[in-house]
C-alpha positions in Angstrom: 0.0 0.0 0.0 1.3 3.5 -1.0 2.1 5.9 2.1 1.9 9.4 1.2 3.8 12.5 2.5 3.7 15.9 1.6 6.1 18.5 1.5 7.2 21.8 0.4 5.1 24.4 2.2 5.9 27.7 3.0 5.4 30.8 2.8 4.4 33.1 -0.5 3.4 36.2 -1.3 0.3 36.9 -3.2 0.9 36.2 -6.9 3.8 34.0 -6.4 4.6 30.2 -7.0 5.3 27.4 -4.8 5.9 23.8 -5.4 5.0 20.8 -3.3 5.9 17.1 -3.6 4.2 14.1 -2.3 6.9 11.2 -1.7 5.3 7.7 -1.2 6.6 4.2 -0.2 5.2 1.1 -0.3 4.2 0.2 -4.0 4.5 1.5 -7.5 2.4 4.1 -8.4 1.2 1.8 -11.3 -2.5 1.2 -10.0 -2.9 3.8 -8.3 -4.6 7.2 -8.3 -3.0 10.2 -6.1 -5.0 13.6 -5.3 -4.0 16.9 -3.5 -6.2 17.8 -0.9 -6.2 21.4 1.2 -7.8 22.7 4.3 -8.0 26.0 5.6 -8.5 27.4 9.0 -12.4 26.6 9.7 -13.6 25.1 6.4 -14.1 21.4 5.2 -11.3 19.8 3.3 -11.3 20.3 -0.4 -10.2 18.3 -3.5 -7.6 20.1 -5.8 -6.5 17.4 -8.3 -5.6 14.4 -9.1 -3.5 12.6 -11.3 -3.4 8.3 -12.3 -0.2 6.7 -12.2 -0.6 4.1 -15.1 -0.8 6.8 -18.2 -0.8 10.2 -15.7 -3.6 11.7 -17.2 -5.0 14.3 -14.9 -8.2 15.9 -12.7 -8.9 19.4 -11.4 -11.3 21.4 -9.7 -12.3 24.5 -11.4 -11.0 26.6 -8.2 -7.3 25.7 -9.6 -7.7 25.1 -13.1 -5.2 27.0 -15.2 -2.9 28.0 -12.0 -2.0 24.3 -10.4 -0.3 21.7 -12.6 -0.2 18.3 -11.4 2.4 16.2 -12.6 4.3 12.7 -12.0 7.7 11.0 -11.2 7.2 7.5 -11.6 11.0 6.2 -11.0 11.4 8.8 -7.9 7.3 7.8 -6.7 7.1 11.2 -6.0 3.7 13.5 -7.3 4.1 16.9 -7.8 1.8 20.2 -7.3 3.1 23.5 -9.0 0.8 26.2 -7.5 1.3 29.7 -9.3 -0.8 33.0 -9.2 -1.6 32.0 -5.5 -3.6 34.4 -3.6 -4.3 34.4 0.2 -7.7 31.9 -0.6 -5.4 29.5 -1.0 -3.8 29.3 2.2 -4.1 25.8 3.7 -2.9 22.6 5.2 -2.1 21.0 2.0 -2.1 16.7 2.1 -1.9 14.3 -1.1 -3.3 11.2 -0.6 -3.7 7.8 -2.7 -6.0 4.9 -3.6 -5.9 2.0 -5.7 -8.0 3.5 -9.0 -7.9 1.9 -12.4 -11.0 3.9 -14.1 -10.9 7.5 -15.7 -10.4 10.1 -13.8 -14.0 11.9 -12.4 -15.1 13.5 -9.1 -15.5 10.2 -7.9 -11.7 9.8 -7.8 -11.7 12.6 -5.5 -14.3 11.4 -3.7 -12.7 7.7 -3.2 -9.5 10.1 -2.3 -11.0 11.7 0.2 -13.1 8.5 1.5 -10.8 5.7 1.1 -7.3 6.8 0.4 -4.2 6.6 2.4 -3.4 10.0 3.7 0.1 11.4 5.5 0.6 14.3 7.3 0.2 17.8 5.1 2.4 20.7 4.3 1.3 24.3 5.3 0.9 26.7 2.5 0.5 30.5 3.6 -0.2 33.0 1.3 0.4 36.8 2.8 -1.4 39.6 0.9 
């Protein structure tokens, strides 16, 4: 089973770029979907993307379509998240997570993420205005 863990959080100013990386050990990435995940101070947890590690074709939510790029390292099993044009909105506890997932890529993914993935500890991601 893949063990995730996110890192790379820090702090940005509004309009800048940062990049996180989710490192995982335990299996290939080969059957398996992975998703990044943030949650802010007082809200729910929230779906960003996704990606699927047989032919890395990719999800998003329309919050961070055209400004976060998901991406894949299959011989380091690492995921990637490049965030740019952040604002303070996106200031969160960001966590990637992963689950076994050999269908298209949909809001179900995120929702079997979210449900029934395996989760590691998340990277904060502050955003200053």
């Amino acid at each position: 089973e893949v063990q995730p863990q996110a890192s790379g959080g820090g702090l940005v100013q509004a309009g800048g770029s940062l990049a996180l990386s989710c490192a995982a050990s335990g299996d290939t990435f080969e059957n398996y979907a992975l998703g990044w995940f943030r949650q802010a101070p007082g809200k729910e947890r929230e779906g960003i993307s996704c990606i699927r590690g047989s032919d890395s074709t990719t999800y998003y939510q329309d919050s961070v379509k055209g400004r976060f790029t998901i991406s894949i390292d299959n011989a380091m099993n690492t995921v990637h998240l490049q965030m740019n044009g952040l604002n303070p909105e996106d200031t969160a506890i960001y966590y990637c997570a992963a689950v076994i997932w050999r269908l298209p890529l949909a809001e179900p993914t995120m929702t079997a993420l979210m449900n029934f993935g395996s989760w590691g500890p998340g990277t904060l991601v502050t955003v200053s205005s």
